[in-house]
LOMITOR-408820 format. One line per 3 residues: number of its first residue (from 1); their letters; for each residue z, y, x of N, C-alpha, C. Coordinates in nm, 2 decimals. Example, Ala and Ser with C-alpha at 12.3 -4.5 7.8 and 13.67 -1.06 7.14 Angstrom:
// residues 2
1) as) 0.78:-0.57:1.32:0.78:-0.45:1.23:0.78:-0.33:1.32  0.71:-0.22:1.28:0.71:-0.11:1.37:0.79:0.00:1.29
END
This chain:
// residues 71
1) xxx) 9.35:16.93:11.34:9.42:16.81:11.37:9.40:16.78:11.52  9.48:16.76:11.56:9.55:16.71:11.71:9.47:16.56:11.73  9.37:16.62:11.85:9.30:16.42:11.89:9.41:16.37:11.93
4) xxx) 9.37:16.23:11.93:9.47:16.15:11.95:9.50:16.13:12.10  9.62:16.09:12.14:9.64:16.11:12.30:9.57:15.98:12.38  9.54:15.88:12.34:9.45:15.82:12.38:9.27:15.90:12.42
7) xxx) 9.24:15.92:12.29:9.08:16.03:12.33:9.12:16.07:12.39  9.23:16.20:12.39:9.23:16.29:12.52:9.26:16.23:12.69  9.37:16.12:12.68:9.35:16.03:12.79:9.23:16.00:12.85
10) xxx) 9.14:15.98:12.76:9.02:15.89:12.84:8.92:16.01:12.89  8.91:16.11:12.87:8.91:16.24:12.95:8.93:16.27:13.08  9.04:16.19:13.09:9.11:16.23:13.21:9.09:16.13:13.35
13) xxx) 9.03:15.99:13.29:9.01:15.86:13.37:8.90:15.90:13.50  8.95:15.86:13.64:8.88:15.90:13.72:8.94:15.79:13.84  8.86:15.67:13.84:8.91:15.59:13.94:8.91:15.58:14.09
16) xxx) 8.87:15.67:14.13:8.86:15.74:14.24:9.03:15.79:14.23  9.06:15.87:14.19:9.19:15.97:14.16:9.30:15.83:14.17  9.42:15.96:14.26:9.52:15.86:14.24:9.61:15.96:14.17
19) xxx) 9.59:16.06:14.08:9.67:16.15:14.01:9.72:16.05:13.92  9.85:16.08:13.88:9.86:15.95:13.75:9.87:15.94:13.63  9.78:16.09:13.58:9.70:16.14:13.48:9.61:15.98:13.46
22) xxx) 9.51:16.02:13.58:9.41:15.91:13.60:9.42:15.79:13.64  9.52:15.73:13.70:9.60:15.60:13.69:9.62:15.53:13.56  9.70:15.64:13.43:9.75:15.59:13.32:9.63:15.54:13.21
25) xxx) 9.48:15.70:13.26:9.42:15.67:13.16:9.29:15.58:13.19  9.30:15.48:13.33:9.21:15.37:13.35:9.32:15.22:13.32  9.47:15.29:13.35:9.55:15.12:13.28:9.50:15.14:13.11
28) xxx) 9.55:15.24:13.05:9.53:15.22:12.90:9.39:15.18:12.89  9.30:15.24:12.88:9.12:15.17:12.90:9.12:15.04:12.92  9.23:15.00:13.04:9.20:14.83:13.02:9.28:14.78:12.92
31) xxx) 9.36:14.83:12.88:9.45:14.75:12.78:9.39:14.76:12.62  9.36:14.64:12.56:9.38:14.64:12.43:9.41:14.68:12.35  9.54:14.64:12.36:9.63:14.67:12.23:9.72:14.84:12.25
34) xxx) 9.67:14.94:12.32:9.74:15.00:12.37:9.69:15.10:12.22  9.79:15.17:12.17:9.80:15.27:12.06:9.68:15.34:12.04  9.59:15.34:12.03:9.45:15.48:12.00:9.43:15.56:11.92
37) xxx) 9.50:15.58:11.82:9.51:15.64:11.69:9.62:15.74:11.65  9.67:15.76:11.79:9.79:15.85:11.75:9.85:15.95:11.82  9.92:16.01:11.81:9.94:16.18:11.90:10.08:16.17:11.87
40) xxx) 10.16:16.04:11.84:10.34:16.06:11.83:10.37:16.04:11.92  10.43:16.08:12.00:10.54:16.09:12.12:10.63:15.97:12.18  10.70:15.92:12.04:10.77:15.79:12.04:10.71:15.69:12.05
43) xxx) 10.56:15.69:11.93:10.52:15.54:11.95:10.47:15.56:12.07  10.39:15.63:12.19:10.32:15.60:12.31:10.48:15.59:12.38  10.53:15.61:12.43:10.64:15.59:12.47:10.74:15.46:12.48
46) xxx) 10.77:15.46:12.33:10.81:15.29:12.31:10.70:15.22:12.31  10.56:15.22:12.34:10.47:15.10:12.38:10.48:15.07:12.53  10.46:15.20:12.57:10.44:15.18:12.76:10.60:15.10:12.78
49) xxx) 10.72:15.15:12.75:10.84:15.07:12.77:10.87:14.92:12.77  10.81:14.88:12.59:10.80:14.76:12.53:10.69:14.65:12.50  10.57:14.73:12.55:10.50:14.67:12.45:10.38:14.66:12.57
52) xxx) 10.37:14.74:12.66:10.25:14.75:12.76:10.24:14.61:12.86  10.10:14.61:12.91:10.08:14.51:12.95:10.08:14.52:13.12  10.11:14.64:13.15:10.15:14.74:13.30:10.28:14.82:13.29
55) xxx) 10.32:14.82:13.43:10.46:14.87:13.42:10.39:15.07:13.46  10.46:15.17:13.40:10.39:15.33:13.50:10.56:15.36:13.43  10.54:15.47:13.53:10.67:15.52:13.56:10.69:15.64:13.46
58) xxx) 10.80:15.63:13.39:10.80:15.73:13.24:10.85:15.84:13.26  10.87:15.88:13.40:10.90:16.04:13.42:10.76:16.10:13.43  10.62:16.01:13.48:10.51:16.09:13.49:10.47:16.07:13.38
61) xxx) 10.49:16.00:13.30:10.45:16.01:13.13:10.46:16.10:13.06  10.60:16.15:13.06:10.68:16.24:13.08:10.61:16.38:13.05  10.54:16.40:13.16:10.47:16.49:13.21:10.34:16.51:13.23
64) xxx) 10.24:16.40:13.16:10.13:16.39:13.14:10.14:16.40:12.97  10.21:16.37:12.91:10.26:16.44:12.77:10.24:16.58:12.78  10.33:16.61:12.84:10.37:16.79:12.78:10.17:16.85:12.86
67) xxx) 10.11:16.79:12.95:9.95:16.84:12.96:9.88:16.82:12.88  9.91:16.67:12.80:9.84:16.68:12.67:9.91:16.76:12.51  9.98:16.85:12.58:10.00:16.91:12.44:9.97:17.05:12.45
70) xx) 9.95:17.11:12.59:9.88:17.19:12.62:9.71:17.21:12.62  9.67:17.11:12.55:9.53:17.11:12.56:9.47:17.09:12.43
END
């Protein structure tokens, strides 16, 4: 079973870094309500769009996806 893209996010958090691997995974860390339990595509997706409490740009989302699916 596939961790959840949240765990593997918080991996990647390095506030020093302005990569935005590490950007995404110190906004999620502060956010609450942000998904933790899951590895679906759409729901992290339609949260950051809808439901996030930070705006990040969904072409690097995008592409910090397909690194977590490689790992």
């Amino acid at each position: 079973m596939r961790k959840s893209f949240y765990t593997w996010l918080m991996t990647q958090r390095n506030p020093k870094s302005n990569e935005p691997v590490a950007i995404l995974a110190d906004l999620a860390f502060d956010d609450s309500t942000f998904p933790k339990h899951t590895d679906d595509f759409e729901e992290v997706s339609r949260y950051l769009e809808d439901q996030a409490s930070f705006s990040f740009n969904l072409g690097q989302f995008d592409h910090i996806w397909e690194d977590y699916l490689a790992h």
